[in-house]
C-alpha positions as CSV (number, residue, x, y, z in Angstrom):
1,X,0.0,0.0,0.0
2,X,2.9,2.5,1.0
3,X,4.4,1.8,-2.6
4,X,1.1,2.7,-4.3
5,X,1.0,5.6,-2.4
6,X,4.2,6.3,-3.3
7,X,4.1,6.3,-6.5
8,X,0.6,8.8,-6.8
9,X,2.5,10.7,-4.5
10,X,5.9,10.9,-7.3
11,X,3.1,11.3,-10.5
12,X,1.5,14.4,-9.0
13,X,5.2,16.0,-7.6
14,X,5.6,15.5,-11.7
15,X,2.6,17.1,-12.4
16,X,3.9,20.1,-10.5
17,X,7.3,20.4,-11.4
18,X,7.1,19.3,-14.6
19,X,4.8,22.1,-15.9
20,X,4.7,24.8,-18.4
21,X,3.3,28.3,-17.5
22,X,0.4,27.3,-15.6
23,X,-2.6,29.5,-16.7
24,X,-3.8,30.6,-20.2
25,X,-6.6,32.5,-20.9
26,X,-8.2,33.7,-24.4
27,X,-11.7,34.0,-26.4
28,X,-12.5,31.8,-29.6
29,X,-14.3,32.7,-32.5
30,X,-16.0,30.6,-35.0
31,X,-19.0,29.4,-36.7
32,X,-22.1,27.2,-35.2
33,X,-24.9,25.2,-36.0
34,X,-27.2,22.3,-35.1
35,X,-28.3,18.5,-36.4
36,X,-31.8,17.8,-35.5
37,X,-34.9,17.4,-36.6
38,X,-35.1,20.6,-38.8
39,X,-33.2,21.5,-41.6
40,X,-29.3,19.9,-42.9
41,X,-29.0,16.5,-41.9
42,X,-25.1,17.6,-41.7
43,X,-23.3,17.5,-38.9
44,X,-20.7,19.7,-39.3
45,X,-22.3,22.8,-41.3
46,X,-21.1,26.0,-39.5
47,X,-24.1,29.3,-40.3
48,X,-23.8,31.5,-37.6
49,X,-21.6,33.5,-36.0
50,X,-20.1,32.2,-32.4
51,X,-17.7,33.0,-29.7
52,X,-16.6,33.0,-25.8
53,X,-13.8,32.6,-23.6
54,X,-11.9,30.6,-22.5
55,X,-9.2,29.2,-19.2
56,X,-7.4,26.4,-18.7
57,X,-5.0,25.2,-16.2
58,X,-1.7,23.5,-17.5
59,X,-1.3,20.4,-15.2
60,X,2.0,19.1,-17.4
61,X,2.6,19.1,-21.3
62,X,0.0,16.7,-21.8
63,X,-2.4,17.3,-20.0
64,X,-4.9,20.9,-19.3
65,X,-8.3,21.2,-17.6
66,X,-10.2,23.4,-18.9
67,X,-13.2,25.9,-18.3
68,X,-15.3,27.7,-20.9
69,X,-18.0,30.4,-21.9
70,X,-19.7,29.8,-24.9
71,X,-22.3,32.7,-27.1
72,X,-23.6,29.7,-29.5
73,X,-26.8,31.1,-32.0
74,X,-28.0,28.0,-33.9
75,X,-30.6,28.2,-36.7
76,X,-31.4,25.9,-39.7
77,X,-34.5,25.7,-42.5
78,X,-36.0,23.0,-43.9
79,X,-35.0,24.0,-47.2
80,X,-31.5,23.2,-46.6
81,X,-32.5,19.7,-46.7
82,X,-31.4,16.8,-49.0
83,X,-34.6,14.9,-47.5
84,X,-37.8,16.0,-49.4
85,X,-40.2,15.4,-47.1
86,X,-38.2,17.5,-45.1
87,X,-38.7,19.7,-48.1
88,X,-42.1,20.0,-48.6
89,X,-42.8,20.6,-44.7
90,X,-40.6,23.5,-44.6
91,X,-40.1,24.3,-40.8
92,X,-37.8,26.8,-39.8
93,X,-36.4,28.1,-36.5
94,X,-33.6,30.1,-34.7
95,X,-32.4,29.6,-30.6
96,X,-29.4,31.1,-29.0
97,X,-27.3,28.7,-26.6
98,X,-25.5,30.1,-23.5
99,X,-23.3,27.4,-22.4
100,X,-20.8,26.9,-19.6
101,X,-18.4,23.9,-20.0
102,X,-15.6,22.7,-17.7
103,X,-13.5,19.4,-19.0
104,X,-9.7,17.8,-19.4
105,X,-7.6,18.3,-22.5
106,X,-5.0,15.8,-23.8
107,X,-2.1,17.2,-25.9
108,X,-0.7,14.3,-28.5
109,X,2.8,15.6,-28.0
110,X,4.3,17.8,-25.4
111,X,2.9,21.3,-25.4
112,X,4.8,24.4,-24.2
113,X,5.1,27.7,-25.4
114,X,7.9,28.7,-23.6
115,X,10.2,25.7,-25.6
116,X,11.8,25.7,-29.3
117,X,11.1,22.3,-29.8
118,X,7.4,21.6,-28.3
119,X,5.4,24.4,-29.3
120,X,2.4,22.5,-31.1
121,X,0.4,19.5,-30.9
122,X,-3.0,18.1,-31.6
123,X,-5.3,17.4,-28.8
124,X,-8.4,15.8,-28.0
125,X,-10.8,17.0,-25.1
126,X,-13.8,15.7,-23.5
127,X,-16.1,18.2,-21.3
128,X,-19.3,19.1,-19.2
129,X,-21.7,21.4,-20.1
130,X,-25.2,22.8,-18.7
131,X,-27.0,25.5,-21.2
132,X,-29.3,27.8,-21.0
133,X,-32.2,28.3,-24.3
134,X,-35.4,28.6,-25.3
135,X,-38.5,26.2,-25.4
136,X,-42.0,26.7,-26.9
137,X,-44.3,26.2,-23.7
138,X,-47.8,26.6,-25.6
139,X,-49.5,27.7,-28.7
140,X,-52.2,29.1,-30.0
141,X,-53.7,29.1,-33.7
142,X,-51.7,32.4,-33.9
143,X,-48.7,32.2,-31.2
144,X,-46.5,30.3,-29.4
145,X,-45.3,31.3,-25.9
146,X,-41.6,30.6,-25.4
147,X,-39.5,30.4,-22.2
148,X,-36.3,29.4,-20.9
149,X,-34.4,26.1,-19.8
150,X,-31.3,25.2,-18.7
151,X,-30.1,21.5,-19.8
152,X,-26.8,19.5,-20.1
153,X,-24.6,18.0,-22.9
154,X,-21.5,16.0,-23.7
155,X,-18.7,17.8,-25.4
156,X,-15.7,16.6,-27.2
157,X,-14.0,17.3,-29.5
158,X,-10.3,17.7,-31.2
159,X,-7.9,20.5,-32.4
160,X,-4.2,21.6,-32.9
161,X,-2.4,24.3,-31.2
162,X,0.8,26.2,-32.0
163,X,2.5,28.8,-29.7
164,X,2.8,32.3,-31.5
165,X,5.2,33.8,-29.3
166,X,6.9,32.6,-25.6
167,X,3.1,34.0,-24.0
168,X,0.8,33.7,-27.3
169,X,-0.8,30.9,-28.7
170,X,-3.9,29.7,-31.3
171,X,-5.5,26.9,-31.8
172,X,-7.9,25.4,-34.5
173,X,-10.8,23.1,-32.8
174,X,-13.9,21.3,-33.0
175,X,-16.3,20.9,-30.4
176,X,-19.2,18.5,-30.9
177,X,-22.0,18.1,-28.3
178,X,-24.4,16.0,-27.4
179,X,-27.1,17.0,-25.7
180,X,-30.0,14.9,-23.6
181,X,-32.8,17.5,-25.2
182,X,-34.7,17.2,-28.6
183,X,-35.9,20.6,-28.4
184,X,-33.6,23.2,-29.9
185,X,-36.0,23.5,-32.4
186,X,-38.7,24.0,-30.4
187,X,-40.1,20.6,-31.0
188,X,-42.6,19.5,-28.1
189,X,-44.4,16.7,-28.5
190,X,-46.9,17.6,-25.6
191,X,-48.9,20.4,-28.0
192,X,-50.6,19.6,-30.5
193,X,-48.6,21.0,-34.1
194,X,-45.4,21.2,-32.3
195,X,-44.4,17.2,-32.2
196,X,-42.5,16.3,-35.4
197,X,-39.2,14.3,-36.1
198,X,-37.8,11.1,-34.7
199,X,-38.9,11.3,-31.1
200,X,-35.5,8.5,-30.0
201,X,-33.2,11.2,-31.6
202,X,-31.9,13.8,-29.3
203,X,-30.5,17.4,-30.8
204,X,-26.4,18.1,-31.4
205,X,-25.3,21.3,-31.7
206,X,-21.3,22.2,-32.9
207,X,-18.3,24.8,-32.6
208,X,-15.6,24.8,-35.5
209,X,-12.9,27.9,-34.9
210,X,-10.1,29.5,-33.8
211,X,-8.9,30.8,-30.3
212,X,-6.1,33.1,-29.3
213,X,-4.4,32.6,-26.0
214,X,-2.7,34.4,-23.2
215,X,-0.1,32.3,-21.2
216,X,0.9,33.4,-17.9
217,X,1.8,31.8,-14.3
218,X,5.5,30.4,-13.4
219,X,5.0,27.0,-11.6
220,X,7.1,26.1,-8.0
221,X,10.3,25.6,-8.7
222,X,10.8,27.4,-12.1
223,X,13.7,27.6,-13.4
224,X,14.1,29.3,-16.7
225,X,15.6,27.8,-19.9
């Protein structure tokens, strides 16, 4: 038990010692959009502007957790379709997604933009996320009433980073979510002309983009190169 302990004990000292600048914090940029029961059957289909910010916490040169803000507007029209039923039905719709996401990052090869030599890598990530959007709540022959919710979601995704300068970086990503809601589009199968689609499907929504990075945060024991 002692050698176990040991041994955890000399992987998180390396953790610790072992690290690059410890903090980095930026805002991303990009495009959005959704896969549902309305509109593209794409997945990845960017149409609207998105953004947010982000932090993460250098725990080595492999591995970062990570924190985010994300501004996501989603939107999509039936007549984007390749399906014509789809087609013909011609449902359209808009939402705006408000999401916070916290997660763990995994650099392919060592990342650190204070080196020559290991300053890029592609990564993969896997996250949290509860969001906050809008639901039709009842209709009318003429209106629909809409309110807010606040759900959760799966995101992962992959990207590549590259240092710019010794306290500068970008990266190029992809974040993919899946959420445990089919109602982006305001389907609802509980009033009556709202229920349409494949009720076992639930909604994705996606990120592609860039993000620009501040590095900062000497770690115990730093000696410079």
């Amino acid at each position: 038990m002692n050698k176990i302990l040991l041994v955890f004990f000399g992987l998180f000292l390396s953790l610790q010692t072992n690290a690059q600048l410890l903090n980095e914090i930026g805002l991303f940029v990009g495009g959005s959009n959704y896969s549902g029961d309305i509109g593209n059957e794409l997945y990845v289909f960017p149409n609207r502007i998105a953004g947010g910010l982000i932090y993460k916490r250098n725990l080595n040169s492999r591995f970062s957790a990570r924190a985010s803000y994300s501004y996501l507007p989603i939107a999509d029209k039936d007549a984007n379709s390749f399906n014509s039923v789809r087609k013909d039905r011609d449902y359209s719709f808009s939402n705006t997604l408000q999401e916070l996401a916290v997660g763990i990052e995994f650099n392919y090869f060592d990342y650190d933009v204070m080196s020559r030599y290991n300053g890029f890598s592609p990564y993969i990530f896997v996250e949290f996320a509860t969001f906050h959007y809008n639901v039709a709540t009842s209709a009318t022959d003429d209106t629909i009433s809409y309110g807010g919710k606040i759900a959760y979601a799966i995101p992962f995704g992959l990207g590549y980073k590259s240092k710019i300068t010794d306290t500068l970086g970008y990266a190029l990503e992809l974040n993919v979510r899946y959420t445990f809601e089919d109602d982006l589009d305001y389907n609802n199968k509980e009033i009556d002309n709202l229920g349409f689609g494949n009720p076992n499907t639930n909604d994705w929504y996606f990120f592609t983009g860039v993000s620009l990075t501040y590095s900062f945060g000497r770690p115990p024991c730093f000696s410079p190169r």
